[in-house]
C-alpha positions in Angstrom: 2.6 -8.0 3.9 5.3 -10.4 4.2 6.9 -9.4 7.0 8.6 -12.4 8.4 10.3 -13.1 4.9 11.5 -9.5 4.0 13.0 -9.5 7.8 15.0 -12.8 7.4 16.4 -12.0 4.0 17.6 -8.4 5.5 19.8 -10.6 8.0 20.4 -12.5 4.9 22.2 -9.6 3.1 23.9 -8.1 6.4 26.4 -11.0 5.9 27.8 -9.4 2.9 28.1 -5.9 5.1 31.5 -5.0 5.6 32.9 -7.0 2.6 34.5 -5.3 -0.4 34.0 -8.2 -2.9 32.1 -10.7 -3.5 33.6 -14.2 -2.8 32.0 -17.7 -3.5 32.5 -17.9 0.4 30.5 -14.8 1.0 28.0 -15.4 -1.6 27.0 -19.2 -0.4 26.5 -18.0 3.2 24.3 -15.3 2.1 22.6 -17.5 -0.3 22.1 -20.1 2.2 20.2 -17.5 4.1 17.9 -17.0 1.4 16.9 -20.2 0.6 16.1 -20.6 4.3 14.1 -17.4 4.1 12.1 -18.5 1.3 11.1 -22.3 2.7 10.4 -20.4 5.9 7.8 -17.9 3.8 6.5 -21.7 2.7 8.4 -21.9 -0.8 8.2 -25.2 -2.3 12.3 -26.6 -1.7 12.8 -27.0 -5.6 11.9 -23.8 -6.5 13.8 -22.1 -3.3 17.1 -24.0 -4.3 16.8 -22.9 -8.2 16.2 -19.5 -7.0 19.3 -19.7 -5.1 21.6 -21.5 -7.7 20.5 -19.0 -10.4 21.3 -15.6 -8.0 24.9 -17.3 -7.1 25.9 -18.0 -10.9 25.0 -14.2 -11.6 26.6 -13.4 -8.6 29.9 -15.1 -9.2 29.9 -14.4 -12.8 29.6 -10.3 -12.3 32.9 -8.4 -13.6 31.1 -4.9 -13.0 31.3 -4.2 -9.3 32.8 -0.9 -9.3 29.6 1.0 -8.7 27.9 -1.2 -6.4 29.0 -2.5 -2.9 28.3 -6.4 -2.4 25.5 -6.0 -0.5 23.9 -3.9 -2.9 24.8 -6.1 -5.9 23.4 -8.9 -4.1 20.0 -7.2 -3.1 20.0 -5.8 -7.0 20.4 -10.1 -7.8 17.6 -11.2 -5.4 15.3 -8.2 -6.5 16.0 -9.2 -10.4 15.4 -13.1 -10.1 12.4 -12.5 -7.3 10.7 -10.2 -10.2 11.0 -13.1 -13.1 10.2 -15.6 -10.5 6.6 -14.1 -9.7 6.0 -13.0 -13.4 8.2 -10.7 -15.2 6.0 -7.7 -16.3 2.1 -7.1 -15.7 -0.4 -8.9 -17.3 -3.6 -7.4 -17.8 -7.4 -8.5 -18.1 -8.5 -9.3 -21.4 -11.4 -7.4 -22.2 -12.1 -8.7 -25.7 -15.3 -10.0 -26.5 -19.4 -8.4 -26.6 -20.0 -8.6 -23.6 -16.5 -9.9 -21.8 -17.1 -13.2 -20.2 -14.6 -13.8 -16.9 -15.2 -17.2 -15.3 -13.9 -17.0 -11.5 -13.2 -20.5 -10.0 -12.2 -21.4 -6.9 -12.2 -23.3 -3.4 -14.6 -22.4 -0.4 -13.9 -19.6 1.8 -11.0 -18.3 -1.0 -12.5 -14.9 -1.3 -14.3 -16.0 -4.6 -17.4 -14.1 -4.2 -16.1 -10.9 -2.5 -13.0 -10.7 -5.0 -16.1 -11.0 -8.5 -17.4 -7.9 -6.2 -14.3 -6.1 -6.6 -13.3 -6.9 -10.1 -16.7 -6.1 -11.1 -16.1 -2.5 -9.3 -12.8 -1.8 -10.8 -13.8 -2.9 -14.0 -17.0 0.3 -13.7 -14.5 2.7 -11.5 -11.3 2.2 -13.5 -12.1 1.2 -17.1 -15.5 2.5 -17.6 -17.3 -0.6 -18.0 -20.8 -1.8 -17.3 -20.5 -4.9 -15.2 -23.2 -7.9 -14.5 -22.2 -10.3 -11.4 -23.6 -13.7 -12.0 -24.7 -16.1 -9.1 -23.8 -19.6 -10.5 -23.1 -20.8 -6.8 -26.1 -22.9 -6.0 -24.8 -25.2 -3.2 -23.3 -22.8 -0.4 -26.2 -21.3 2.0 -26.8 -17.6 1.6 -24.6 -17.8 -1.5 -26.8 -16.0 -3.6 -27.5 -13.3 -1.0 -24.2 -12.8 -0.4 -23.5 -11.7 -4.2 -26.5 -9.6 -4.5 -25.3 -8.0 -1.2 -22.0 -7.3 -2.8 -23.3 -6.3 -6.1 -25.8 -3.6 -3.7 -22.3 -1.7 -1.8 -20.8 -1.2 -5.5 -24.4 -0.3 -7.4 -23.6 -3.6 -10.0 -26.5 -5.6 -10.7 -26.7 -9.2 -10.4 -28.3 -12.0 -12.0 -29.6 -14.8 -10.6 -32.2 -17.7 -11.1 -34.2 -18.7 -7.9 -34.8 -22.6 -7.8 -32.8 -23.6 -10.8 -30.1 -25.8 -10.1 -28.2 -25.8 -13.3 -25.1 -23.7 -13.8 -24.4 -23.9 -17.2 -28.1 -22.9 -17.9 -27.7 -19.7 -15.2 -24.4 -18.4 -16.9 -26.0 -19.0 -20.6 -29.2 -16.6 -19.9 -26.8 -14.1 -17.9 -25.0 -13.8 -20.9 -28.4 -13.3 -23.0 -29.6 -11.1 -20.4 -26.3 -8.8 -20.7 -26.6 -8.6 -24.5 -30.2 -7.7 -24.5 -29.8 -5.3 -21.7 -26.4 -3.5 -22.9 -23.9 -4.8 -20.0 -20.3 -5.4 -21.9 -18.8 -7.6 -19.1 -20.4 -11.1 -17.5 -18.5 -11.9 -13.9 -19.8 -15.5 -13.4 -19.4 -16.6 -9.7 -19.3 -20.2 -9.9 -19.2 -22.5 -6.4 -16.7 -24.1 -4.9 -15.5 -26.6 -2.4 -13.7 -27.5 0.8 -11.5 -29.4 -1.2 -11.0 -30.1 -5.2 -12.9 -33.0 -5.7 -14.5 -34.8 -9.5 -17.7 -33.4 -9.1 -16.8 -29.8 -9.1 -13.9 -30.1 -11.4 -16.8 -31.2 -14.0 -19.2 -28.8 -13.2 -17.0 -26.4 -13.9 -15.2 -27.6 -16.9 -18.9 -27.9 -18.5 -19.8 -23.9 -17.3 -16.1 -23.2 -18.8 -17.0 -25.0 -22.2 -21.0 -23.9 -22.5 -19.7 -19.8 -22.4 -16.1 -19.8 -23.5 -15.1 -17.0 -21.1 -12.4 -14.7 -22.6 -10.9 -15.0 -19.2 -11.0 -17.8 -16.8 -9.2 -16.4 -13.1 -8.6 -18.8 -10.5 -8.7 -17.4 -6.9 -7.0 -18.4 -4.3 -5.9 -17.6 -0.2 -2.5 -16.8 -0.6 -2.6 -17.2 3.3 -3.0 -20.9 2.9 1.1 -21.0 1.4 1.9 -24.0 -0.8 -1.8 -25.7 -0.2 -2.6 -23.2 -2.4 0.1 -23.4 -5.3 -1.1 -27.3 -5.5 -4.6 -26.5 -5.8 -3.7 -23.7 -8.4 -1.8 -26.7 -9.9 -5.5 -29.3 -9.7 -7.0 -26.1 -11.8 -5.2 -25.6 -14.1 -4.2 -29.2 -15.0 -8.4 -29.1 -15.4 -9.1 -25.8 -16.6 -5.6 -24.1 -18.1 -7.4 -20.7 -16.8 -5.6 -17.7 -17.8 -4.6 -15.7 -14.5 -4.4 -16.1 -10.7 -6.4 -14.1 -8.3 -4.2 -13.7 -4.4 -6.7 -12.8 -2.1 -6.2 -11.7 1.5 -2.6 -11.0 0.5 -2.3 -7.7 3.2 -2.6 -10.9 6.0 -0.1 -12.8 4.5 3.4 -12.6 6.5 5.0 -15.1 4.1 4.5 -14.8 0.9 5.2 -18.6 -0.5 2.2 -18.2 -2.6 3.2 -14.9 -4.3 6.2 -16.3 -5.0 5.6 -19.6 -6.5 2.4 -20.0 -8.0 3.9 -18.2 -11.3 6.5 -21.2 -11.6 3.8 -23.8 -10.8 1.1 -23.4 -13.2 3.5 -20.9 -16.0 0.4 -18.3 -15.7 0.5 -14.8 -14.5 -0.7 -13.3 -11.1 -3.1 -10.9 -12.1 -5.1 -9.2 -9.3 -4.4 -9.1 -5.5 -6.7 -8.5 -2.7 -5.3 -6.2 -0.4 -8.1 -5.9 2.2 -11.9 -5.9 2.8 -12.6 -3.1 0.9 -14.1 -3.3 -2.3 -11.5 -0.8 -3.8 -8.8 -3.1 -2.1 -7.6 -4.9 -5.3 -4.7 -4.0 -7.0 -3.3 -5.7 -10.2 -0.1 -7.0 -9.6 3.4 -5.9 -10.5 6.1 -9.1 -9.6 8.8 -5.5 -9.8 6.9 -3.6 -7.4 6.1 -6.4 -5.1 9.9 -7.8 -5.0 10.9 -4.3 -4.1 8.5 -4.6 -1.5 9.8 -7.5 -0.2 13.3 -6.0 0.2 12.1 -3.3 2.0 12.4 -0.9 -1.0 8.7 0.8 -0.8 6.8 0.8 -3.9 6.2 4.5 -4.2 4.8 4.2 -8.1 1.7 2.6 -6.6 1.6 5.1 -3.7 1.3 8.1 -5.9 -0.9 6.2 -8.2 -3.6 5.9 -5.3 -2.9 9.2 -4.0 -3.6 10.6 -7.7 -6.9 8.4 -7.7 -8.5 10.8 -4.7 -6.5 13.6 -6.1 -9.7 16.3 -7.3 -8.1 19.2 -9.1 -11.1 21.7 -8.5 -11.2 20.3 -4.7 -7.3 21.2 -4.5 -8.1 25.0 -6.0 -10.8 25.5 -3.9 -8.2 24.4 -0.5 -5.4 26.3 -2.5 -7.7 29.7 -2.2 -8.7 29.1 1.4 -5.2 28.4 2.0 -4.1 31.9 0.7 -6.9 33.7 2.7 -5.9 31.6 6.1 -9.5 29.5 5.9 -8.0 26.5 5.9 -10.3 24.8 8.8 -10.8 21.4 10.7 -13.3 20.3 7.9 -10.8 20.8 5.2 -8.7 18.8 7.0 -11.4 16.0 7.7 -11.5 16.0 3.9 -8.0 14.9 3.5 -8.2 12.3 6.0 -11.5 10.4 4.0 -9.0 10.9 0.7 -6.0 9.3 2.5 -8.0 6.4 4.2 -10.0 6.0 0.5 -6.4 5.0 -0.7 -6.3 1.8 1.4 -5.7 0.4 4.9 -2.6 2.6 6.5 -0.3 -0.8 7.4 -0.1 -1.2 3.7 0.3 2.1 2.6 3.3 2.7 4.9 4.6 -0.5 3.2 4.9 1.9 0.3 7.3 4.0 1.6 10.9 2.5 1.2 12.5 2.1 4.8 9.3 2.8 6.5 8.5 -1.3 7.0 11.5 -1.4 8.2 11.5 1.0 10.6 7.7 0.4 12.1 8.7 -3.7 12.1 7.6 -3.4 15.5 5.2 -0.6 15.6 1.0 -2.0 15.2 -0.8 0.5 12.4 -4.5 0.1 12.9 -6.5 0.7 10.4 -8.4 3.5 12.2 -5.2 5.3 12.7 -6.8 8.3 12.7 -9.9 8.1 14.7 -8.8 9.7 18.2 -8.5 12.6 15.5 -11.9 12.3 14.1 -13.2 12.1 17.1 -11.8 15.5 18.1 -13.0 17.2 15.3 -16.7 15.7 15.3 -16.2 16.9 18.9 -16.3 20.6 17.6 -18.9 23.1 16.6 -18.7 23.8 13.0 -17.8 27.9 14.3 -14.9 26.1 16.0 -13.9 24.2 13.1 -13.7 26.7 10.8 -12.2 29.2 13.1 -9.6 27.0 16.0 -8.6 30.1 16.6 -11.8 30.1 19.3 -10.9 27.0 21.0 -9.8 28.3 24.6 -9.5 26.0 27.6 -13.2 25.6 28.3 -14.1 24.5 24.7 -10.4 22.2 25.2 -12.7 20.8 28.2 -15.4 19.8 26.8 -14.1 18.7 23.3 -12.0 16.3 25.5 -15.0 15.0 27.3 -16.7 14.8 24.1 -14.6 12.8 22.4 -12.8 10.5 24.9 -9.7 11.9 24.6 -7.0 13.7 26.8 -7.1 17.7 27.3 -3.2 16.6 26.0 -4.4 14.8 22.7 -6.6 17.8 22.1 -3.9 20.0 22.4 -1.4 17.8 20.5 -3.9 18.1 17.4 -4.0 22.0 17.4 -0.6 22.5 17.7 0.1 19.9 15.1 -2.6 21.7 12.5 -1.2 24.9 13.4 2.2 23.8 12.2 0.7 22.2 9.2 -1.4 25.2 8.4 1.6 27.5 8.6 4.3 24.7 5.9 0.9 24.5 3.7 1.0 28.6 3.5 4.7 28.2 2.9 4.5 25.4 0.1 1.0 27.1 -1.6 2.7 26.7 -4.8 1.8 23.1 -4.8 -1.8 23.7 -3.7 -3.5 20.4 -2.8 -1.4 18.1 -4.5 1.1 18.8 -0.9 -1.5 17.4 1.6 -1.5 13.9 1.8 2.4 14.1 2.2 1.6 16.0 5.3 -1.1 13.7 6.7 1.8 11.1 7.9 2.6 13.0 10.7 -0.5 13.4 12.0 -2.0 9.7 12.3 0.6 9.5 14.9 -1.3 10.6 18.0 -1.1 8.1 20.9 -4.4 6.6 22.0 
């Protein structure tokens, strides 16, 4: 997640290394660095240049520099002005109204449908809500199916009206449908386009009038850069929707969407779409995605996913096996579900600060840990509760098994047996310790 942008503006900053003050020499040639940095990551040139002339009036005008180095101060500047540039603080979803109505909008192929999936889940998972998806898409083939699909994988139903071609009519009897059948929030899927053309802008404008949604959410690719902050601008010039939606942000090396939308249209980033998942949305924090940015992790988030997966009677249950030395191979296939449950692995090393950094170069695959899956499934249960058993014949044909190196094999076991022996050590912290572990062993070679 915008790689190429959070590498240039590190050289940007090594300019200042090695200086003990901050000059208006040193501070233009970092700041030039930055401004090419963010029209590289696809910045509109306007809003790169204000960014710039803002961070060098601070900069210049700081008297306090005894605590900070000029390096630091300057990364402290960037990180400050990148957080008010995408936003500020949080915004949340307004959830007023009996039942909620959110109107998504959208272009083609943005991630509309997939993304009403997702809110719709996090809306059941995370606030206790009972969602109803609406298919008000009635030009795109398979449309339809896809959103029943979606609304299938998450256990949402979905409302739809075969053969009738009218939009505002669909969304006005979903909404009927969800008072008479106790559903408190309405997720109307409406279609898009290629491109934002009249016809479309009207039929959505007359679905956006006939409900009044309490929130209207534009979605967007934020792959697709500053095409996407002037089609946010089309929108909202029709619209004036509440929020922005980034989808298929974790593909995103830039980040010119992110970074601009906010000063385009004046309204908040609300949700991001952080993979294919349909618990890969995360609402969005312009703090903890500036720190990001400049390679500072975002550990709040981090803990905050590994606290989602965290089950306290799970972790006294492992705590007692622990104590008793039981701690076997499918206790430890248990962590690994919790720490893939918490998202794909490339974005959750983003979380640690440094770790981006230091991996730049490295490829994390999402199925990080599947050599090691595959060398458990390999075993009999009697060998997974008790790897104690595992001589070199049952090495063999684990190996064969599971397509892996007698080496890879042995790799595993001596890593568990390290980890079971710290998790004896550190039993005071019962489960809570284990997915801090779990880093070291995704890194098995292939």
């Amino acid at each position: 997640m915008f790689d190429n942008l959070s590498e240039k503006l590190d050289k940007a900053f090594h300019i200042l290394k090695g200086h003990g003050k901050i000059t208006e020499v040193n501070v233009a040639d970092t700041l030039k660095e930055v401004r090419r940095a963010l029209l590289d990551a696809d910045v509109n040139f306007k809003i790169a240049k204000d960014f710039t002339t803002k961070v060098k009036e601070k900069a210049i005008g700081e008297n306090v520099l005894t605590t900070l180095q000029p390096g630091q101060l300057m990364v402290k500047l960037v990180k400050d002005e990148l957080t008010e540039l995408m936003g500020g603080d949080a915004t949340g979803i307004n959830l007023s109204g009996n039942p909620t109505v959110i109107l998504m909008s959208g272009l083609q192929g943005s991630g509309k449908t997939t993304f009403s999936g997702k809110l719709a889940n996090y809306l059941k998972t995370k606030k206790n809500k009972k969602p109803l998806l609406v298919a008000c898409d009635i030009y795109r083939p398979a449309a339809i199916n896809q959103l029943h699909v979606v609304g299938g994988q998450i256990g949402v139903e979905v409302y739809s009206e075969e053969g009738n071609r009218n939009p505002v009519e669909i969304a006005q009897n979903a909404i009927k449908h969800a008072k008479a059948n106790g559903f408190n929030v309405v997720i109307v899927d409406t279609a898009g386009r290629l491109a934002v053309d009249e016809e479309m802008m009207n039929e959505i404008a007359n679905v956006h009038k006939a409900i009044q949604p309490q929130e209207t959410l534009f979605v967007v690719d934020a792959m697709t850069g500053q095409d996407a902050v002037n089609t946010a601008k089309a929108f909202n010039d029709r619209l004036n929707f509440d929020g922005v939606i980034l989808t298929k942000l974790d593909g995103d090396t830039r980040g010119g969407a992110a970074i601009s939308i906010k000063s385009v249209v004046d309204k908040p980033i609300k949700f991001i779409g952080t993979g294919e998942k349909m618990e890969a949305i995360d609402v969005f924090y312009p703090n903890r995605m500036s720190e990001r940015i400049l390679g500072m992790g975002d550990v709040v988030s981090l803990v905050e996913r590994a606290q989602e997966q965290y089950d306290e009677e799970e972790a006294r249950k492992l705590q007692k096996k622990i104590a008793k030395n039981e701690f076997g191979f499918d206790d430890f296939l248990t962590q690994i579900q919790q720490v893939k449950k918490m998202g794909n692995m490339k974005d959750l090393v983003g979380m640690i600060p440094g770790a981006g950094k230091a991996l730049k170069d490295v490829e994390i695959e999402d199925d990080a840990f599947k050599h090691i899956e595959a060398i458990i499934h390999s075993m009999t249960p009697q060998e997974r509760s008790k790897p104690a058993l595992l001589d070199a014949k049952r090495k063999n044909r684990i190996s064969k098994g599971s397509g892996t190196s007698i080496q890879q094999v042995n790799q595993l076991l001596k890593q568990f047996d390290q980890m079971s022996k710290m998790m004896k050590m550190m039993q005071g912290g019962g489960g809570k310790n284990l997915m801090r572990m779990m880093g070291g062993m995704k890194g098995m070679k292939p």
